[in-house]
C-alpha positions in Angstrom: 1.7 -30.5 -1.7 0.1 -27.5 -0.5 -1.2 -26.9 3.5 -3.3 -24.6 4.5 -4.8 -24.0 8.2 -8.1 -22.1 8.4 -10.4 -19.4 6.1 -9.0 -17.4 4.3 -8.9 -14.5 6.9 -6.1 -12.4 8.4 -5.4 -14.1 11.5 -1.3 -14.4 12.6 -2.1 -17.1 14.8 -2.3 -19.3 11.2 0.8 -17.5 10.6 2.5 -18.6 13.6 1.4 -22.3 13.2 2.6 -22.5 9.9 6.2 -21.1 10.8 6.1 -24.0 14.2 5.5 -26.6 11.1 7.8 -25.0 8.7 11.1 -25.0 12.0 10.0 -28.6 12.9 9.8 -30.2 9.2 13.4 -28.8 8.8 14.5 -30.3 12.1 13.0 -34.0 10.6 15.1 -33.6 7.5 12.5 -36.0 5.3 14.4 -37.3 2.2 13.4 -36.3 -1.2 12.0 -32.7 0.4 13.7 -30.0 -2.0 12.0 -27.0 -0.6 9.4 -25.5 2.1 7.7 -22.1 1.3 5.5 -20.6 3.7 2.3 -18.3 3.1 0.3 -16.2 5.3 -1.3 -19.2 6.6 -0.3 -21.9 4.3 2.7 -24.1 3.5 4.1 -25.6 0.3 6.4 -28.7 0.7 8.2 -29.2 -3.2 9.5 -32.7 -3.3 11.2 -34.9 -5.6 8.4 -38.3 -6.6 11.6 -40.4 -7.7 13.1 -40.0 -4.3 9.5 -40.4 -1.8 6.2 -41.0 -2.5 3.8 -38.5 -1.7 1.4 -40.6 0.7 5.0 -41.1 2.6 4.8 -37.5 2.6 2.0 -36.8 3.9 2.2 -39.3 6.6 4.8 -37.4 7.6 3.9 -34.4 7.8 0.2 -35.3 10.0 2.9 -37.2 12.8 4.8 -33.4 12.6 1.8 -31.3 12.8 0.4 -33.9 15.6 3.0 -33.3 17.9 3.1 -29.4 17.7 3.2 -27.7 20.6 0.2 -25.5 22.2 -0.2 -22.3 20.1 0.3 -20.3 22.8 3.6 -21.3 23.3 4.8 -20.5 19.9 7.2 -17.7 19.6 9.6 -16.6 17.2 12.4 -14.4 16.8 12.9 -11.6 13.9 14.2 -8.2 13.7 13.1 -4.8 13.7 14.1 -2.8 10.4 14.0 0.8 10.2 13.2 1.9 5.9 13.2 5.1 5.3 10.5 6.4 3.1 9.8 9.0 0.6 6.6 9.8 1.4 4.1 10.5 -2.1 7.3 10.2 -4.0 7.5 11.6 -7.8 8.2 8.1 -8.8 4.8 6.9 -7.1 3.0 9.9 -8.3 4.6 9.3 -11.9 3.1 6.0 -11.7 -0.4 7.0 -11.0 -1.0 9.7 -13.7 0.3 7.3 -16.4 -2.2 4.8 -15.5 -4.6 7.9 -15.4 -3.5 8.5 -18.8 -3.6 5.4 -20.4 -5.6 3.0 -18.8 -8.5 4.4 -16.2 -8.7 8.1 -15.7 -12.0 7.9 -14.1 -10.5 5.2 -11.0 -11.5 6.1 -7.5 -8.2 5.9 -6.7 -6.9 8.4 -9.2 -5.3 11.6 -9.0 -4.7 10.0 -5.4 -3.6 6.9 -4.4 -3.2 8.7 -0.8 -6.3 10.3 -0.8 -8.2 7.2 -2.3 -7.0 5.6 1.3 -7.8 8.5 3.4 -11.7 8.2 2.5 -12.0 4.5 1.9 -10.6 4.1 5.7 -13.2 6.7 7.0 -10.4 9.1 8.2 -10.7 13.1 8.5 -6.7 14.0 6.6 -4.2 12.6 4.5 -2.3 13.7 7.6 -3.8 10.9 9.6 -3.5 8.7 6.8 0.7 9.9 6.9 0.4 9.3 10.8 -0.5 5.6 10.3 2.3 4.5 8.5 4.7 5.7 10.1 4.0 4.7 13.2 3.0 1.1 12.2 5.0 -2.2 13.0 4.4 -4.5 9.8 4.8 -8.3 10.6 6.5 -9.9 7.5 4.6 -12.9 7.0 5.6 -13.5 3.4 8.4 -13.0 1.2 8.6 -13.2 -2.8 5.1 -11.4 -3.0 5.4 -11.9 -6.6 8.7 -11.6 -7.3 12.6 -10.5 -5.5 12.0 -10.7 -2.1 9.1 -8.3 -2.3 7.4 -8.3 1.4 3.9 -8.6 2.3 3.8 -7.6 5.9 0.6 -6.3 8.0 0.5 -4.2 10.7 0.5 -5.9 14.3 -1.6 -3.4 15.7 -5.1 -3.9 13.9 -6.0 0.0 14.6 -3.0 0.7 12.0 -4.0 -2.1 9.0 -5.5 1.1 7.0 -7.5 -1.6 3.9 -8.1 -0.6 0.2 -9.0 -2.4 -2.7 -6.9 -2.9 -5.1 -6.7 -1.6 -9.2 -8.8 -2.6 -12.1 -7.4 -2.9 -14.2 -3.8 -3.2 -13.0 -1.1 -0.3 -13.4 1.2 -1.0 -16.4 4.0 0.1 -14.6 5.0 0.8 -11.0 8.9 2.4 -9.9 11.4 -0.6 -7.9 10.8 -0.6 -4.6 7.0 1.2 -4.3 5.1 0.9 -1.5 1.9 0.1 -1.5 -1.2 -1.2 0.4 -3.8 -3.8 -1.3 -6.4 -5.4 0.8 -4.8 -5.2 4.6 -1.7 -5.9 3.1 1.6 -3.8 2.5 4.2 -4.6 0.4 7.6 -3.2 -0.8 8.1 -4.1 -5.2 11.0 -6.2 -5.4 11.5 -4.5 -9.2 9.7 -2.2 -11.6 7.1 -4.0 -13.1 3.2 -3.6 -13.3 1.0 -3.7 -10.1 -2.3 -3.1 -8.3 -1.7 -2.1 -4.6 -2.4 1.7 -3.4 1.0 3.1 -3.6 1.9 5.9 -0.6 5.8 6.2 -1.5 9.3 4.5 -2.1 12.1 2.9 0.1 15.3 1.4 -0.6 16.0 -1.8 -2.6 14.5 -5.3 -1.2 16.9 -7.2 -3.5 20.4 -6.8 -4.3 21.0 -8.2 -7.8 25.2 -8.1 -8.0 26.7 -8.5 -4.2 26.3 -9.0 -0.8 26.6 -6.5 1.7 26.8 -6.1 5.3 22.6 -6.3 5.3 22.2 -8.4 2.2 24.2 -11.3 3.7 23.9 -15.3 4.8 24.7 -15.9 0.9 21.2 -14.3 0.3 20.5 -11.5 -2.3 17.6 -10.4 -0.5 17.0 -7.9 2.8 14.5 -9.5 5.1 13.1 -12.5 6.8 10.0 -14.0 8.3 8.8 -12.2 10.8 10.7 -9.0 10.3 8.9 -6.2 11.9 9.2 -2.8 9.1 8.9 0.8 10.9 9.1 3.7 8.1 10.8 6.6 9.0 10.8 9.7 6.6 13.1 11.3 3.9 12.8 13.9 1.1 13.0 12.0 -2.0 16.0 13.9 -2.7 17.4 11.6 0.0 16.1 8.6 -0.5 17.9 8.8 -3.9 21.2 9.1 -2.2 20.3 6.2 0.0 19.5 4.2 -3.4 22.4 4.7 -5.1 24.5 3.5 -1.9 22.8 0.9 -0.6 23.3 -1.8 -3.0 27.1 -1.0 -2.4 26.7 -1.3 1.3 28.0 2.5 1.4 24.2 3.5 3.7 23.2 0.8 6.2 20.1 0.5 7.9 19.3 0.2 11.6 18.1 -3.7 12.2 17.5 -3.9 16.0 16.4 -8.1 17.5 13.3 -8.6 18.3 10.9 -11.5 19.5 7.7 -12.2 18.9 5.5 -14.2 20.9 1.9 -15.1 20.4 0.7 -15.6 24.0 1.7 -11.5 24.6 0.5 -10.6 21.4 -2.9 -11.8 22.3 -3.0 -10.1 25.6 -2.2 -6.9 23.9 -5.7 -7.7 21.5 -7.3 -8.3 24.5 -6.4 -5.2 26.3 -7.3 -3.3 23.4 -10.1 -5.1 22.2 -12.5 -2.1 22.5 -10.7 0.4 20.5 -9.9 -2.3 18.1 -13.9 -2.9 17.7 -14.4 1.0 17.1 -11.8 1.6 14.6 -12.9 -1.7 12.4 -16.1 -0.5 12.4 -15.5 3.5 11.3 -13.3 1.4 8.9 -15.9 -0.9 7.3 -18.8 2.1 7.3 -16.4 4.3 5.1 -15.6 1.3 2.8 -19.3 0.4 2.3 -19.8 3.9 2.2 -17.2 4.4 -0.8 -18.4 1.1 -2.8 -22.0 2.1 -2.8 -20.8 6.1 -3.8 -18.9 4.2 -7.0 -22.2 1.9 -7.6 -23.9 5.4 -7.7 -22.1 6.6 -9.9 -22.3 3.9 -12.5 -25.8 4.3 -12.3 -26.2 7.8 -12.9 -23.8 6.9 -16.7 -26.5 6.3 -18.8 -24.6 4.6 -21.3 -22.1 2.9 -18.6 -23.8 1.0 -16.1 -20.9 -0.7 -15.8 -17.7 0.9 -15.1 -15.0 0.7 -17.9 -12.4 -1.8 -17.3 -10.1 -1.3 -20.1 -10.3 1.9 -22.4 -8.3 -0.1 -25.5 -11.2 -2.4 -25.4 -13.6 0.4 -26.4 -11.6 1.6 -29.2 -12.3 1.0 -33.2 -9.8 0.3 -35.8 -9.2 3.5 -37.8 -7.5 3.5 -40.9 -6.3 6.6 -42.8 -5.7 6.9 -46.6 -2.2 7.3 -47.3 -1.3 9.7 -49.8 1.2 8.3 -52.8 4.2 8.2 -51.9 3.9 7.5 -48.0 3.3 4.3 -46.2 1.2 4.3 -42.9 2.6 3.1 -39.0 -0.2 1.2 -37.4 -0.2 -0.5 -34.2 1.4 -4.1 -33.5 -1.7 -4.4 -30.6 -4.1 -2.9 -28.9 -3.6 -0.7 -26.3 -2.9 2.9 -25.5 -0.6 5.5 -26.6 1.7 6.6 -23.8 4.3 8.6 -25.7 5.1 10.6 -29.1 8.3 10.9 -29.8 7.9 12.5 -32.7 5.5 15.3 -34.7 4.2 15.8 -38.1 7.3 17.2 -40.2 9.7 15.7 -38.2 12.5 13.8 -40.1 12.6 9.8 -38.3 15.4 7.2 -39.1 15.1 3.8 -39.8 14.9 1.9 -36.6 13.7 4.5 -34.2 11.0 4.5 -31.7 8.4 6.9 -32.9 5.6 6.0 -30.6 5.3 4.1 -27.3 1.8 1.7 -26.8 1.2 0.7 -23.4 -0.6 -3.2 -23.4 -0.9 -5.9 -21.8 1.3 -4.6 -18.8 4.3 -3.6 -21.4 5.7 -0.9 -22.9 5.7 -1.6 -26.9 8.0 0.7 -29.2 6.7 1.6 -32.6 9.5 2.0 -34.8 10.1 3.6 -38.4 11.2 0.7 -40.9 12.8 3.1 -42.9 13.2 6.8 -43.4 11.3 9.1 -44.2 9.1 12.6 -42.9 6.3 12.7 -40.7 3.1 13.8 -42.8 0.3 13.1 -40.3 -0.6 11.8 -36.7 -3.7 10.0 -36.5 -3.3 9.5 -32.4 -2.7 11.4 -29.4 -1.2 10.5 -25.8 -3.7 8.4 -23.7 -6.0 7.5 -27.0 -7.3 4.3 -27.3 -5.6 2.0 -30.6 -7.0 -0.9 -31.8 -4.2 -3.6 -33.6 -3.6 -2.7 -37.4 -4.8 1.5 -36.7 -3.0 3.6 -38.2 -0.8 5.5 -35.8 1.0 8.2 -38.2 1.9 8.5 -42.1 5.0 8.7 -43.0 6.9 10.0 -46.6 9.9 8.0 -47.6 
């Protein structure tokens, strides 16, 4: 059974009301409940049929939500955690020109996911762009964004929730433990995997797959809670590889200060800064309508492309060589893109090795030599376009 309070707007009032019904369905213990996982403004309640009904469920939960105290009077405690991070890190920036490569080279967002923000946001540097995230509080509101304990968190301070949209198509592949900002949202990847958000660096590990630590304790493999509050700090990415390799091991620690939160000061605080709130939203939302209509230009000028490409492989044809006697032609399991060669024409390849690497479908595919044999031709090239059954190379055996 799903709740949800509200439209779908960022509002952390909705985010508060669903943590009072989350602490006071726990407290009622109901039978047959076998889990409660909260959203940014919604609540899932996961229970066994064979053990309650669901109508006994949900009479339940309107006597719990009925007796809920005023809003106002919600408050609840967290923690602040310090992360370091590498700002524009090689693994981010590793990330972004393979998708420029093999998916989208022609994305707003590409060669810069940093710089992509910067204009979309209306502000005059990347420096300013730097400025805000560091000196952010994000509010985790949800955990498991996707996968591993992955946070999305916003900023409490609405002058600092820089917005983006997010890729399209996705990235194929994004480092553990980016960070990255989709919609008003930031979150931390809980493991390598593909992805969509605007990365602006890397932090230490959200999940702790073998042991707990000091900070990855309470018998849980992950590192933070509700309503953690996340303040970056930087480090070279030199050091943040240190801190990597450590961490899991409980050989770096992090500084995790209490905190409380509580909504009736948190709306004072909107209150006394509702005017410099208003004038930031709206040098915000001028420079996003501003960059939407500059990409609708665009398309418009492309004669042949009103509409922006969303996948390059989808464009491609199937080409198939003639293969000399004697040779036997590679061709692609799928379609996709070429990412990487691993070999050249008159180099020897063994059975069973990877000769050519297609990125599709948000995988990485190995093409493989099924037996030996010398490399006469290549019929592709990094970031080109394949089509399923194209001929990738020829080989002599």
């Amino acid at each position: 059974m799903l709740i949800e309070y509200g439209e779908p707007t960022l509002d952390l009032a909705l985010r508060f009301r669903v943590q009072a019904l989350l602490d006071a369905l726990r407290a009622e213990s109901l039978p047959g409940v076998i889990d409660l996982t909260p959203g940014v403004r919604s609540l899932q309640v996961h229970f066994d049929s064979r053990r309650t009904s669901r109508s006994r469920i949900m009479h339940a939960l309107l006597e719990v939500e009925a007796a809920l105290a005023p809003i106002d009077d919600i408050e609840v405690a967290g923690r602040i955690v310090h992360l370091p991070l590498s700002w524009d890190d090689p693994a981010t920036r590793l990330a972004i020109e393979r998708y420029a490569q093999s998916v989208r080279a022609d994305a707003p967002w590409c060669p810069s996911n940093i710089e992509f923000i910067r204009r979309i946001n209306g502000l005059a540097s990347i420096e300013d762009v730097r400025r805000i995230v560091f000196e952010a509080s994000y509010l985790v509101m949800g955990l498991g964004d996707v996968y591993l304990g992955a946070p999305v968190a916003t900023p409490l301070d609405p002058r600092h929730r820089l917005v983006t949209t997010k890729y399209n198509p996705a990235r194929t592949w994004t480092p553990e433990n980016a960070v990255g900002i989709g919609g008003a949202y930031l979150c931390v990847y809980g493991m390598e995997g593909p992805g969509g958000y605007q990365l602006v660096g890397r932090t230490v590990q959200m999940w702790n797959r073998y042991r707990l630590t000091a900070q990855f304790c309470d018998g849980k493999h992950w590192l933070l809670r509700f309503f953690d509050q996340l303040r970056f700090y930087p480090v070279s990415a030199e050091e943040l590889l240190r801190l990597r390799a450590d961490f899991p091991y409980g050989k770096a620690s992090l500084r995790i200060e209490p905190a409380t939160l509580r909504l009736r000061d948190y709306r004072q605080f909107l209150a006394a800064n509702a005017g410099s709130i208003a004038a930031f939203k709206a040098r915000q939302q001028a420079a996003f309508d501003a960059e939407r209509e500059r990409w609708r230009s665009g398309a418009r000028e492309d004669d042949d492309n009103a509409e922006l490409p969303v996948d390059g492989a989808a464009a491609a044809t199937t080409r198939i060589n003639a293969v000399p006697a004697g040779c036997i032609a590679i061709s692609s399991p799928v379609t996709g893109s070429v990412w990487q060669l691993h070999t050249q024409v008159g180099a020897r390849a063994e059975a069973g090795a990877p000769l050519i690497v297609i990125e599709a479908m948000k995988m990485e595919i190995a093409v493989q030599a099924e037996q030996p044999g010398t490399v006469v031709e290549l019929c592709c090239q990094r970031g080109q376009p394949v089509s399923a059954g194209e001929t990738l190379l020829i080989l002599r055996i």
